[in-house]
TORMARKE-840595 format. One record per residue (C-alpha): residue number from 0; residue in three letters; y, x, z. Coordinates in pm, whole numbers. Example, Ala and Ser with C-alpha at 12.3 -4.5 7.8 and 13.67 -1.06 7.14 Angstrom:
<guti 0,'ALA',<-450,1230,780>> <guti 1,'SER',<-106,1367,714>> 
//
This chain:
<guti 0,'UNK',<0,0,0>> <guti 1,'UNK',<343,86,-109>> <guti 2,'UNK',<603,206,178>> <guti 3,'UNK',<915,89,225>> <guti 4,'UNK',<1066,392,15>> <guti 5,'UNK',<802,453,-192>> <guti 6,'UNK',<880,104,-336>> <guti 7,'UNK',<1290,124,-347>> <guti 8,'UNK',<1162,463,-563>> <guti 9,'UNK',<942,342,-792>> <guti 10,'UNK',<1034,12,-815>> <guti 11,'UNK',<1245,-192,-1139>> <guti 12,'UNK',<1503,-273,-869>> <guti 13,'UNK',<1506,53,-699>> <guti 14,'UNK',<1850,148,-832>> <guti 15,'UNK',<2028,-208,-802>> <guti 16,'UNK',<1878,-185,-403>> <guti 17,'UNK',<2084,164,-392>> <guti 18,'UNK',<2392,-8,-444>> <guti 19,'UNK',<2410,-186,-140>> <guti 20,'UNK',<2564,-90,191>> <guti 21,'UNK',<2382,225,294>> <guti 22,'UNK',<2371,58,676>> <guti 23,'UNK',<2213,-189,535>> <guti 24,'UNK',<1893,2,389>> <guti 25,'UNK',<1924,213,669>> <guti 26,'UNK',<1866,-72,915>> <guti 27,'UNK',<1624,-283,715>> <guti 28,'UNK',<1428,97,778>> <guti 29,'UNK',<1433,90,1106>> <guti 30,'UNK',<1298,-301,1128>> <guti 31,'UNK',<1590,-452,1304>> <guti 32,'UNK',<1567,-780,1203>> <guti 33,'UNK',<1645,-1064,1411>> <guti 34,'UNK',<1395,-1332,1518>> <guti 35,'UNK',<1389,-1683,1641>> <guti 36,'UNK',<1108,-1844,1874>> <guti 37,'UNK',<884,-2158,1704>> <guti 38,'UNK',<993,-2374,2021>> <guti 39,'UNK',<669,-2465,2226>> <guti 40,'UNK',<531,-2115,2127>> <guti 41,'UNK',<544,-1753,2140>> <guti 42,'UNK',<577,-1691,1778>> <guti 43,'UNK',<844,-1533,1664>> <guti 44,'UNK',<999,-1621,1287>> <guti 45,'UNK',<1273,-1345,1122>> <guti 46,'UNK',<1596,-1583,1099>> <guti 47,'UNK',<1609,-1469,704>> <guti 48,'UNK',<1290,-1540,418>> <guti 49,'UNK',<1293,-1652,125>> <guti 50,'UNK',<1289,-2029,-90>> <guti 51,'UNK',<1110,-2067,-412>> <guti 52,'UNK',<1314,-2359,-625>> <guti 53,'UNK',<1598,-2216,-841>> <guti 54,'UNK',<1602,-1878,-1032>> <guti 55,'UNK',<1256,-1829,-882>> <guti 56,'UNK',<1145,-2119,-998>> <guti 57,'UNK',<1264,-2030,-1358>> <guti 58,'UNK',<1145,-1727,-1350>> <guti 59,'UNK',<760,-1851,-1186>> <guti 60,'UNK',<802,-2023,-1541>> <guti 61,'UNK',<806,-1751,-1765>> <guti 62,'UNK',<571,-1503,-1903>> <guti 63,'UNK',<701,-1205,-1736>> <guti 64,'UNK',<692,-1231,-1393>> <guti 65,'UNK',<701,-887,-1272>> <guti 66,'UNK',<1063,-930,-1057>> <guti 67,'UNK',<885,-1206,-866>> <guti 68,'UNK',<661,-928,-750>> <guti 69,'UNK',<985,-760,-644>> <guti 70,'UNK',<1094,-1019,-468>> <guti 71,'UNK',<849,-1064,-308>> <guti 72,'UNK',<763,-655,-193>> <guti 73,'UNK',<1097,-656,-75>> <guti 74,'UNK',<1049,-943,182>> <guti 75,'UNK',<771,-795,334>> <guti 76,'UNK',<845,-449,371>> <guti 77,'UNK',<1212,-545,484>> <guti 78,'UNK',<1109,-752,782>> <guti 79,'UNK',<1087,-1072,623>> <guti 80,'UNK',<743,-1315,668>> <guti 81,'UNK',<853,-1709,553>> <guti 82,'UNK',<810,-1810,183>> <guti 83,'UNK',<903,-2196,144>> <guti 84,'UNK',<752,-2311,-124>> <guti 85,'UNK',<664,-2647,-294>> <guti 86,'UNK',<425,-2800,-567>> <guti 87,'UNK',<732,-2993,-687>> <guti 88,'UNK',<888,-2603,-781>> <guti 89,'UNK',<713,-2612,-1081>> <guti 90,'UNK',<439,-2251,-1102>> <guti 91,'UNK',<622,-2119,-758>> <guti 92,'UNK',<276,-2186,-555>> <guti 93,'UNK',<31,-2067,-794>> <guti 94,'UNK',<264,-1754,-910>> <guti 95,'UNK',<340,-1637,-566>> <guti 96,'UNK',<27,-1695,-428>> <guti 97,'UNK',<-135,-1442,-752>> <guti 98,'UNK',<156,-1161,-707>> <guti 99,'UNK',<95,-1199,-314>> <guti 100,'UNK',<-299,-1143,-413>> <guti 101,'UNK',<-220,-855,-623>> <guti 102,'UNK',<27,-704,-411>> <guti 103,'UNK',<-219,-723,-125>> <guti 104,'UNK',<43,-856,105>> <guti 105,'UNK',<-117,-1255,174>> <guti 106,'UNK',<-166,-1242,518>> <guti 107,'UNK',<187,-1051,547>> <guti 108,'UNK',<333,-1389,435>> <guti 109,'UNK',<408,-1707,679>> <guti 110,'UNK',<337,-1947,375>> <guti 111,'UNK',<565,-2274,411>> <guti 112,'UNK',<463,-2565,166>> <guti 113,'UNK',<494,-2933,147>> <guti 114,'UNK',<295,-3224,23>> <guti 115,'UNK',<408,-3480,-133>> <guti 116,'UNK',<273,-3713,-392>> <guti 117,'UNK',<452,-4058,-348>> <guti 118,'UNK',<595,-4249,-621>> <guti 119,'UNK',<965,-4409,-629>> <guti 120,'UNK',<894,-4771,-610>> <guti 121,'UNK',<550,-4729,-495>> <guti 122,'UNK',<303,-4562,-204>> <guti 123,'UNK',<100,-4230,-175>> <guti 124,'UNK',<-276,-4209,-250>> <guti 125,'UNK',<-436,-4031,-27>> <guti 126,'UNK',<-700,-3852,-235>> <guti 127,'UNK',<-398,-3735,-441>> <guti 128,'UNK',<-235,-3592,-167>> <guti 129,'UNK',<-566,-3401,-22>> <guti 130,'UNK',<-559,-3295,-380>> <guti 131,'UNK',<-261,-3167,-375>> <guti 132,'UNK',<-288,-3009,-34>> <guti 133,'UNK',<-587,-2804,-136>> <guti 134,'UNK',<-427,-2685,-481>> <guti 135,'UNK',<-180,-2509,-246>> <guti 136,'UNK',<-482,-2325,-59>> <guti 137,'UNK',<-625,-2231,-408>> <guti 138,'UNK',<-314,-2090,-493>> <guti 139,'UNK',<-217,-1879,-124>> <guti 140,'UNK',<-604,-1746,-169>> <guti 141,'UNK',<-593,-1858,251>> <guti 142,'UNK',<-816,-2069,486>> <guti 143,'UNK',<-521,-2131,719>> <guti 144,'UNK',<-170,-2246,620>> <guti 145,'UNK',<78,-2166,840>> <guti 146,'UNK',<294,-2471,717>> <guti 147,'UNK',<295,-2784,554>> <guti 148,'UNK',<565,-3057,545>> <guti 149,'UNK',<611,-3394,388>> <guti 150,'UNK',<886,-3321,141>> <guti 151,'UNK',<1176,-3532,162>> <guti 152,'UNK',<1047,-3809,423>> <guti 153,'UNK',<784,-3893,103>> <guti 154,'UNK',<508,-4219,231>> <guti 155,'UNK',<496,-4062,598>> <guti 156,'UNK',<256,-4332,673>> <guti 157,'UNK',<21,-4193,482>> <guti 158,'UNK',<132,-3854,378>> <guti 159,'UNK',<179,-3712,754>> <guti 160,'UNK',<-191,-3857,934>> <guti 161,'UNK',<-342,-3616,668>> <guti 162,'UNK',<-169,-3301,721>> <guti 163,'UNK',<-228,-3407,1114>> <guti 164,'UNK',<-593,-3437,1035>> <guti 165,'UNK',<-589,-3095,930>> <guti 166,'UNK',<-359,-2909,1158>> <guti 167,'UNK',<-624,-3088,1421>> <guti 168,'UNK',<-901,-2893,1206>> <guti 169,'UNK',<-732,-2583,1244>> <guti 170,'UNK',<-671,-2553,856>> <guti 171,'UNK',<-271,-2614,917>> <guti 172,'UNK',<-118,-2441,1209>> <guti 173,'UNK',<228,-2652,1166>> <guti 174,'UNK',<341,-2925,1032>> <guti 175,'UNK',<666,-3071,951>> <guti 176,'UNK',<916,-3273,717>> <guti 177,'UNK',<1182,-3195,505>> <guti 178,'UNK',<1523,-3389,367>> <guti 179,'UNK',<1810,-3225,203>> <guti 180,'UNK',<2062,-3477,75>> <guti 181,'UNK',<2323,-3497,293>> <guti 182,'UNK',<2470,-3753,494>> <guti 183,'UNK',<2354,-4141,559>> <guti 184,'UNK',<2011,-4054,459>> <guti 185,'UNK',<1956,-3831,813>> <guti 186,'UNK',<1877,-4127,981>> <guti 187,'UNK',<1518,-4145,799>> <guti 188,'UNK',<1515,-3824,883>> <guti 189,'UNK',<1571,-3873,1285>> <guti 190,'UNK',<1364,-4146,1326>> <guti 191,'UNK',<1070,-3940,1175>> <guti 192,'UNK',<1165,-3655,1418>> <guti 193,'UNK',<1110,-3931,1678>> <guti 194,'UNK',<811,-4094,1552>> <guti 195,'UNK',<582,-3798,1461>> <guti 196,'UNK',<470,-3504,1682>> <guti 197,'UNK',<648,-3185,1420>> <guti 198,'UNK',<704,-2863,1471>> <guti 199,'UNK',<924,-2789,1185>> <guti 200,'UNK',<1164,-2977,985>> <guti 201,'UNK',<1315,-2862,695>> <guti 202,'UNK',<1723,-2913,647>> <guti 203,'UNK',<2058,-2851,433>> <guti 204,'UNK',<2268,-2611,581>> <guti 205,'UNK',<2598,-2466,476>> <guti 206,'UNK',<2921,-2315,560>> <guti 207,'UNK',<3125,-2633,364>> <guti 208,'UNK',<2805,-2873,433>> <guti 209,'UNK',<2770,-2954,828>> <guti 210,'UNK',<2664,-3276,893>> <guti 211,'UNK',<2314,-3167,1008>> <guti 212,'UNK',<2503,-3021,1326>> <guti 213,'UNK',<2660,-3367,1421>> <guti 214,'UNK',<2264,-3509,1488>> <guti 215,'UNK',<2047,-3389,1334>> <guti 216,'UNK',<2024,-3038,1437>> <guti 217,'UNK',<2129,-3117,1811>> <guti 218,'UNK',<1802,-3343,1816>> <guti 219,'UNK',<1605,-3047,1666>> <guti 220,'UNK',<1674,-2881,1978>> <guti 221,'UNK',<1587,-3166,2222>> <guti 222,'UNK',<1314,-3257,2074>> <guti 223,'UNK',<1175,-2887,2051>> <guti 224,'UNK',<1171,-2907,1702>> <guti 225,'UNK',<1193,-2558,1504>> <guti 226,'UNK',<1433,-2612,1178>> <guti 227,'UNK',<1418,-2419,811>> <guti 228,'UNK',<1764,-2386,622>> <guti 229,'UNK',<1744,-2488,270>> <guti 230,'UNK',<2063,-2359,10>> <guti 231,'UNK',<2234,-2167,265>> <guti 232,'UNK',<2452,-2126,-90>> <guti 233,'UNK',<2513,-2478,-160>> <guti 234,'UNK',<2324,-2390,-458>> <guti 235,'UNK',<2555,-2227,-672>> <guti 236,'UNK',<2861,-2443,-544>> <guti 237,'UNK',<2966,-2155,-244>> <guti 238,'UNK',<2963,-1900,-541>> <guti 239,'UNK',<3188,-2088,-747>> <guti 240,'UNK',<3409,-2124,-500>> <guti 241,'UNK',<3481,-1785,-353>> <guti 242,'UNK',<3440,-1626,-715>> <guti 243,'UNK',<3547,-1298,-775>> <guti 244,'UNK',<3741,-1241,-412>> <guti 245,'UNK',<3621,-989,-156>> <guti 246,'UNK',<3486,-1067,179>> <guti 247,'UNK',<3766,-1110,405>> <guti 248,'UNK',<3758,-822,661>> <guti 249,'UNK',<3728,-977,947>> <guti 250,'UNK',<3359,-1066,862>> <guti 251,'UNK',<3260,-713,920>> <guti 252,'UNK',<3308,-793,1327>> <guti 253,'UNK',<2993,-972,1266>> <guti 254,'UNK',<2825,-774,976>> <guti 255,'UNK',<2880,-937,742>> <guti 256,'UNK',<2887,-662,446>> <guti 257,'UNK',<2805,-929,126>> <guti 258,'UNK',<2939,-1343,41>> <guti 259,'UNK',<2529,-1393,48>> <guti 260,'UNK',<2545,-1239,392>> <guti 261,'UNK',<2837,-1444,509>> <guti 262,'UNK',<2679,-1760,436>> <guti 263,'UNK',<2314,-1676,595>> <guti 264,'UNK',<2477,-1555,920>> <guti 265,'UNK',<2678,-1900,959>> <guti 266,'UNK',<2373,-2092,872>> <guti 267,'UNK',<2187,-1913,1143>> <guti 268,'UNK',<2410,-1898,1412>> <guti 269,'UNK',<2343,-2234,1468>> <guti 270,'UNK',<2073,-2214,1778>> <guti 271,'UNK',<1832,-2475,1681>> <guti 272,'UNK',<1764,-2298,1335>> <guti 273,'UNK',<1450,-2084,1321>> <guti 274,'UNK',<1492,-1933,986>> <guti 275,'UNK',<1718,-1964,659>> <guti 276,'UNK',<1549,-1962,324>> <guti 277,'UNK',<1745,-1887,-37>> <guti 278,'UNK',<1577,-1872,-321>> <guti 279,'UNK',<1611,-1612,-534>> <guti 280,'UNK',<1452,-1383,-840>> <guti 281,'UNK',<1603,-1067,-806>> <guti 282,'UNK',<1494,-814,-551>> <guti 283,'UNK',<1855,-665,-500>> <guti 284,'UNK',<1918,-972,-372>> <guti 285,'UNK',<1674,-1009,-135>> <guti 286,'UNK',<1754,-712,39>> <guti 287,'UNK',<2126,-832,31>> <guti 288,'UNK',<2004,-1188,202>> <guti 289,'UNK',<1787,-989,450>> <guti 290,'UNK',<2079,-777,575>> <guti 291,'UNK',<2192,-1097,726>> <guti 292,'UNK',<1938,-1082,988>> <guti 293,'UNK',<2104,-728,1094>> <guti 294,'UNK',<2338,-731,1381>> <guti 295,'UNK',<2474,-993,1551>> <guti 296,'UNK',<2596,-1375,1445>> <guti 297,'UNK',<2934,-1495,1428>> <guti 298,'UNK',<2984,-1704,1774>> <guti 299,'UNK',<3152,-2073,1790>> <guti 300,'UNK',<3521,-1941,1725>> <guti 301,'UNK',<3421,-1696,1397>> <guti 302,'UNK',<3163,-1998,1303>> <guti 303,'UNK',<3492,-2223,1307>> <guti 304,'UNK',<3717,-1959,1130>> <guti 305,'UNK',<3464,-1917,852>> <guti 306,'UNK',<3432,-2281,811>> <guti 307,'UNK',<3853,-2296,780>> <guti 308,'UNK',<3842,-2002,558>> <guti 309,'UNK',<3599,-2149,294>> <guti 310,'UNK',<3819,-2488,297>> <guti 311,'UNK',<4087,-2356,224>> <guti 312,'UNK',<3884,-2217,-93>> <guti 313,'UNK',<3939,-2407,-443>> <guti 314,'UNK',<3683,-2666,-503>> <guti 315,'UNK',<3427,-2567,-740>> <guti 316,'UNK',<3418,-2745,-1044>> 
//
């Protein structure tokens, strides 16, 4: 198996990686990152992996998939474990799961997936979603998941006894659900947090997108509840807006060295997250993302200065 610097030598992305911060490679080095507890347990998650939709997604697509690979190298060896995933990302399962395979890192990964095979207007079938389900074992090449979810609240009647069944079974360690559009639609997503005994539930997050801290993350931590950010970037809409401007100095108090970095660290300061997941196809970038679990996170008053600073931004188209 590759080293850490044996791969930032040899590897396609070896001399966009150089370009970063030097603290930054230096620190990844020395396996700083910083960690959040599953609540109930005594597992401990890194606060930054990586999501699967997006450019990955495109990419999982394609013929050449060799930056995947990249991707995900860099995780691993950088102090990162979670991969979110979904069947509903197009190839993302079955791609990752044959780089991880050939890459020999598998059980270096804390694979996150969701079921979900409900149809607008109409119910889940169960033998669809066991189907489903064990697709996304074929694919990880593993006899344990470490988590499945319900994606987006889909038939939890029937969806969520299943993935119950087999956390019970010892085949699924956690289990969870997930919603990201924003707003009225959290209720679904509380009354499920109520209803059902999960460990994880899987959220929108952002600097200029906050209404998960009003309820729905404060609940997270009552009910003991562990919580993965989804598009820490608002998608591309964050980029837009801060375009070509630098980050504002006072970010570095809190080191943050990169925008990407800026926008993990506020999505993880928030104490009832356990980890913060963009996607993303190029390895540069994941060792960018990862240097937000470096340091420290911005506290309640830099939280509430970052969220001024990015109003104050233009819109984005």
């Amino acid at each position: 198996m590759l080293t850490r610097r044996d791969w930032l030598r040899t590897s396609a992305a070896a001399g966009a990686a150089l370009t970063l911060n030097p603290d930054i490679l230096r620190a990844l080095g020395r396996q700083e990152m910083m960690t959040r507890m599953i609540p109930g347990t005594d597992e401990r998650l890194p606060i930054v992996g990586l999501g699967s939709s997006a450019t990955f997604s495109r990419v999982a697509r394609g013929d050449d998939t060799s930056a995947l690979a990249a991707v995900l190298r860099a995780l691993v060896d950088n102090g990162g474990t979670v991969f979110d995933t979904a069947p509903s990302y197009g190839s993302s399962e079955e791609v990752a799961g044959r780089l991880a395979t050939e890459l020999g890192i598998t059980d270096r990964i804390f694979w996150a997936t969701k079921v979900n095979v409900a149809r607008r207007g109409g119910g889940a079938d169960p033998a669809a979603a066991r189907a489903q389900i064990e697709r996304s074992f074929e694919y990880f090449g593993v006899d344990e998941m470490e988590l499945m979810q319900v994606h987006n609240l889909g038939d939890m009647a029937v969806q969520m006894p299943i993935i119950e069944e087999l956390k019970a079974e010892g085949r699924i360690r956690y289990i969870g659900t997930t919603l990201t559009p924003r707003g009225p639609q959290y209720a679904g997503l509380m009354q499920a947090m109520r209803d059902y005994p999960l460990d994880f539930i899987g959220v929108d997050y952002a600097v200029d997108n906050t209404d998960a801290a009003d309820e729905v993350l404060p609940l997270a931590q009552e009910l003991g509840i562990g919580v993965l950010v989804y598009v820490p970037f608002g998608r591309t809409r964050l980029w837009s807006r801060v375009g070509d401007r630098e980050v504002p100095a006072w970010a570095s108090d809190f080191g943050a060295n990169s925008w990407a970095q800026f926008f993990i660290k506020f999505a993880a300061a928030h104490p009832a997250v356990t980890c913060v997941t963009p996607a993303t196809s190029r390895a540069e970038h994941m060792i960018d993302n990862l240097g937000a679990g470096l340091g420290r996170l911005p506290d309640e008053d830099e939280q509430q200065r970052m969220i001024e600073y990015v109003d104050a931004l233009p819109q984005a188209g």
